[in-house]
N, C-alpha and C positions, 0 to 999 in steps of 0.2 A: 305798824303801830296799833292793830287790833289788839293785839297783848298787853297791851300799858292802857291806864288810863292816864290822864294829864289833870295834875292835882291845882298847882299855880306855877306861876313865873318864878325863876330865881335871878334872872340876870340876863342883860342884853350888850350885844357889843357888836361891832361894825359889820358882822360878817350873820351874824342871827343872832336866837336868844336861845337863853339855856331853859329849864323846866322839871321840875317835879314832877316823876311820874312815878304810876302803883303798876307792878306787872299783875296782870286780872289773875293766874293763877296761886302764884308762888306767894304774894303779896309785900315782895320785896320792894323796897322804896330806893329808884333810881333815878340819877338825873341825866337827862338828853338833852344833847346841844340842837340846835334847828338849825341850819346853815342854810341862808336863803339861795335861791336855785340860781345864777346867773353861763351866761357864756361860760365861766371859766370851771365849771361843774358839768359834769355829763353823767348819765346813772344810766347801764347797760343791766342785762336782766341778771347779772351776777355778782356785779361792782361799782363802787362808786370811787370816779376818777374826780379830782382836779387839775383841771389846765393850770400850768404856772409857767411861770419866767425861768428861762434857761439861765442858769449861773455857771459858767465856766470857769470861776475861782479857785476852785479847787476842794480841797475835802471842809468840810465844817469843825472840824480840830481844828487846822492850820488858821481857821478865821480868828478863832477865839484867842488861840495862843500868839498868834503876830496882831492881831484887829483892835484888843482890848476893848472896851465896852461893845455893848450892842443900845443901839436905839430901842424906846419903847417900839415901836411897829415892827423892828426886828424881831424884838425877843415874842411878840403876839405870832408874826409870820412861821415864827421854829415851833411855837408852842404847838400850832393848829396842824402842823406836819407832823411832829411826836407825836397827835392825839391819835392822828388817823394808822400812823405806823403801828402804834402801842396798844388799840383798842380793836378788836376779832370784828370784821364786818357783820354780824351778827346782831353786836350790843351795840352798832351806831344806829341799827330799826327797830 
């Protein structure tokens, strides 16, 4: 986090809050989530893991296409896994 400075708040929700920040070089304006540190988070000197709930379901197609809707807390829980998939461990520090 030495590299961003932290401008204000943009948004908060069950899990952290997100934020406005300036990188001190480039001065590109980025938003960072803060995912507050519990049990189910662990951060090794290369990675950051979350603990989660084992689903033996089967693939995540097969939920959508036989499952029909998802719960609001669902679609939050896939968001927060896309996020971490889809963004280079990198720009989540």
């Amino acid at each position: 986090m030495e590299k961003y400075q932290i401008i204000k708040d943009l948004g908060a929700g069950s899990f952290g809050v997100t934020k406005l920040c300036r990188h001190e070089e480039t001065k590109e304006l980025v938003a960072i989530k803060f995912i507050e540190r519990g049990p189910q988070v662990i951060l090794t000197t290369t990675h950051l893991a979350m603990v989660m709930e084992y689903a033996a379901g089967g693939e995540l197609f097969e939920r959508i296409y036989h499952g029909g809707r998802f719960s609001e807390d669902e679609v939050y829980y896939l968001s927060t896994l896309y996020l971490f998939h889809a963004t280079p461990f990198t720009q989540l520090l």
